[in-house]
C-alpha positions in Angstrom: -31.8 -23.2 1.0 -30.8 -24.6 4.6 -31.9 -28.6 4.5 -29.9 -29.0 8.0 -28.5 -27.3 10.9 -24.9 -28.5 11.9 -23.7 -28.1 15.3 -20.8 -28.5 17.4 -21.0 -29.7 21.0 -18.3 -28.5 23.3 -18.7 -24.5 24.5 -21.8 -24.6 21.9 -24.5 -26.7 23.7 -22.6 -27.7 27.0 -19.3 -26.1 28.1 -16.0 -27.5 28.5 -12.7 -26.2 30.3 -9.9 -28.3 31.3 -10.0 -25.7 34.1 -13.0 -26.5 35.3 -11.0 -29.5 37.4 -7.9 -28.3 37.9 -9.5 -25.5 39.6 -10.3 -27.8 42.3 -7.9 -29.8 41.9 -4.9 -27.7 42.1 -4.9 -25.1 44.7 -1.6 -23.2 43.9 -2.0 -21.3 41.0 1.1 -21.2 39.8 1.5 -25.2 39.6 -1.9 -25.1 38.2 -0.9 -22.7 35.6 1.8 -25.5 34.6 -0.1 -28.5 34.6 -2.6 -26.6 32.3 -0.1 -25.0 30.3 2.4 -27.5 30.0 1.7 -30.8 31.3 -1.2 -31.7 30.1 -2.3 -28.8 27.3 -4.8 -28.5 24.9 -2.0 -29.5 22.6 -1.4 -32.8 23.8 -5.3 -33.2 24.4 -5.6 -33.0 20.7 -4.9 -36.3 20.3 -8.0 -37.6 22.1 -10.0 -35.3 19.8 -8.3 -37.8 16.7 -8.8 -41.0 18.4 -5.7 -42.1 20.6 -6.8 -43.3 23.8 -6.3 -41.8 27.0 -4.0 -44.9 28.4 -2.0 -44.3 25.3 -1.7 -40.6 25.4 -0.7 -40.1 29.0 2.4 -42.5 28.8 4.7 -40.1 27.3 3.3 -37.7 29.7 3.8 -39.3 33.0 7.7 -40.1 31.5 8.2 -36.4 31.5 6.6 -35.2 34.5 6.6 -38.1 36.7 6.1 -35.4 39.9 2.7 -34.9 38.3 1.0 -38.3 37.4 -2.1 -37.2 39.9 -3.0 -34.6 37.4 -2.4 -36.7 34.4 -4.0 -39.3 35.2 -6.9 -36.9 36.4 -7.6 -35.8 33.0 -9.0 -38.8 32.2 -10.4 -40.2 35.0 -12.1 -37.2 36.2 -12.6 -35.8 32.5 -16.5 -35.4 33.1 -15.6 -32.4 35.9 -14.5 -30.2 32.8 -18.1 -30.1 31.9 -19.7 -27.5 33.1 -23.6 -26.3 32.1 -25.7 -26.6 29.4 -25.9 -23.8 27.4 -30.0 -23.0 28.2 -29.9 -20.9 24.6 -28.8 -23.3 22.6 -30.8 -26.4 24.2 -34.0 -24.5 23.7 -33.2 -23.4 20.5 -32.3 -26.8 19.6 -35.9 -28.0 20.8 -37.5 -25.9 18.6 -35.9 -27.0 16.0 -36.0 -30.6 16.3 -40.3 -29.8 17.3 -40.3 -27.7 13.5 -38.5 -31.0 12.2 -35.5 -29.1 10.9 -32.8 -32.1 10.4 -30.2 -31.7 13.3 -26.7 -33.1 13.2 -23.2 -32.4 15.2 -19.6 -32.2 14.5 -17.6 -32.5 17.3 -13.4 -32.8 18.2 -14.3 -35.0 21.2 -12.5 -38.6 22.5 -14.9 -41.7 21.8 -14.2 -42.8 25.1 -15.9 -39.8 26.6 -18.5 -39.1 23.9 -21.2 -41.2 26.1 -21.1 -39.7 29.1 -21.5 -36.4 27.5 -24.8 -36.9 25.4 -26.0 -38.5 28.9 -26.2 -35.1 30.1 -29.2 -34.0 28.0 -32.1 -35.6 25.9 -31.2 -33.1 23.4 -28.6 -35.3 21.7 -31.0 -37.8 20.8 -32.3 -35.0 18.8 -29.5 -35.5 15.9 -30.0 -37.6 13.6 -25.9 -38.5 13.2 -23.0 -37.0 15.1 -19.5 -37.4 13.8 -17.1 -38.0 16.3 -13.5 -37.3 15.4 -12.0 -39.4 17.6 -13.9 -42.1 16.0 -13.4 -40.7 12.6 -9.2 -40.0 13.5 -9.4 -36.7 12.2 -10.1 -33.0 13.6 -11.7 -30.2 13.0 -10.5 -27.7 10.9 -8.7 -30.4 8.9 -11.1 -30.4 5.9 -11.3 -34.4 5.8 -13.3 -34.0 8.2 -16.4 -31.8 6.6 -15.5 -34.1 3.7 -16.7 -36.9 5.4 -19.6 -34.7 7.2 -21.0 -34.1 4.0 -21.1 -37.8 2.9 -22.9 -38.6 6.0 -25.6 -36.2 5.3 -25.7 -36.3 2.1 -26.3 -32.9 1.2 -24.1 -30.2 -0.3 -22.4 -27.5 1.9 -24.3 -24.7 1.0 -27.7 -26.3 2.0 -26.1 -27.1 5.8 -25.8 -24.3 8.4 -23.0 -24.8 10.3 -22.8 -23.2 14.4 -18.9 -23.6 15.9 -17.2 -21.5 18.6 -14.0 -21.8 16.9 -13.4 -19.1 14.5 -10.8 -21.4 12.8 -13.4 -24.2 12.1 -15.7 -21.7 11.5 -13.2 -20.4 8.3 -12.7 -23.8 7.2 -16.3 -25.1 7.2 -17.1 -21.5 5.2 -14.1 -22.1 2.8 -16.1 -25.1 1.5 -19.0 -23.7 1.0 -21.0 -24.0 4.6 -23.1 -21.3 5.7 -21.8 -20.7 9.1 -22.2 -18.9 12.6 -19.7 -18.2 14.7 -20.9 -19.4 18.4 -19.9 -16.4 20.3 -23.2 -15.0 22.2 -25.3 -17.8 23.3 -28.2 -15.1 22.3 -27.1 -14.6 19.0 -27.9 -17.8 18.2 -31.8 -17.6 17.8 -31.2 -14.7 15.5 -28.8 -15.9 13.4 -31.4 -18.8 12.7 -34.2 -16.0 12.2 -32.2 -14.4 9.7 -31.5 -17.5 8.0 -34.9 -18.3 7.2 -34.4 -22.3 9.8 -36.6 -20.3 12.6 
C-alpha cells in the first residue's frame, strides 16, 4: 500500500535546460553547441548536483577555456534563466494530493546554492513534508546511497513510496530497491498513473 508519493523536481514539476540561457545568450550556434557540449556540460554540472560549489567548480573550467569565462561564469550567475515553466499537470496534481493529505516528499540532483530560488517559484514546495537535496546530501541520483538515505528520512519501506522521475536511469535504480515507480514522460500521464495506483 502507497503511504507516500515521492517526486523529483527538475523537468517533473518545473523544467530545466541549460539551454534555456544559452539560447539567449549565445547567438551563433555553433559556439553555442560548444559551450553546451563541451565547456560547460551536464557532465561537469554534475558536480553541483553532489555539493561542490559553483566558485569551486568553474575554476578548472575557466583554466581550460579562458576565451569563454562569460559563459562560465553565466552558469551560475544567471542559473535561474534555465528554469523555464511549471509543469501545470504536475502542480495541480500535486494540490490534490497534498488537499487528500497524501504525504508528499522530493528527491532531487540540484546544487544547495540554487535550491532556494527554485521552491520560491511555487507554494507547491511547501507542500513536502522533506526534500532531499543531493548537493546537500554529496551524493546523486541513481547512486543508490541516495534512496538509502531517502528511505531513512521517511521512514517507510520502498514499496509503500511511489516514486515519479524523468530519468529512466533513476527510475531503474529507485525500482531495483523495491520503489514503485513512474517514469515522468507525459505530463498527462501522471494523473493516471496515480488513478491506477489507488493515491488518487
Amino acid at each position: 500500500m502507497v503511504k507516500a508519493v515521492l517526486f523529483d523536481i527538475g523537468n517533473v514539476i518545473i523544467t530545466w535546460h541549460a539551454s534555456n540561457l544559452y539560447n539567449k545568450m549565445v547567438a551563433d550556434p555553433v559556439r553555442r553547441a560548444f559551450v553546451l557540449e563541451t565547456v560547460v556540460p551536464m557532465s561537469w554540472h554534475a558536480a553541483h548536483d553532489a555539493g561542490v560549489t559553483f566558485a569551486e567548480n568553474r575554476k578548472e573550467r575557466l583554466l581550460a577555456h579562458p576565451s569563454y569565462a562569460a559563459e562560465i561564469q553565466a552558469f551560475d550567475e544567471r542559473f535561474e534563466e534555465m528554469l523555464g515553466d511549471l509543469v501545470p499537470e504536475s502542480v495541480a496534481t500535486i494540490e490534490d494530493l497534498h488537499q487528500k493529505g497524501v504525504p508528499l516528499y522530493a528527491l532531487t540532483n540540484m546544487p544547495v546554492e540554487k535550491s532556494a530560488m527554485v521552491f520560491s517559484k511555487s507554494p507547491v514546495f511547501g507542500y513536502f513534508r522533506d526534500i532531499i537535496i543531493s548537493g546537500v546530501e554529496g551524493v546523486i541520483k541513481p547512486d543508490p546511497a541516495i534512496y538509502d538515505i531517502t528511505l531513512q528520512r521517511l521512514g517507510l519501506p520502498a514499496a509503500d513510496i511511489f516514486f515519479i522521475d524523468d530519468s529512466s536511469v533513476n527510475i531503474d535504480a529507485a525500482r531495483n530497491m523495491g520503489f514503485l515507480t513512474h517514469l515522468f514522460q507525459d505530463p498527462k500521464a501522471l494523473r493516471p498513473a496515480l488513478v491506477a495506483a489507488g493515491i488518487l
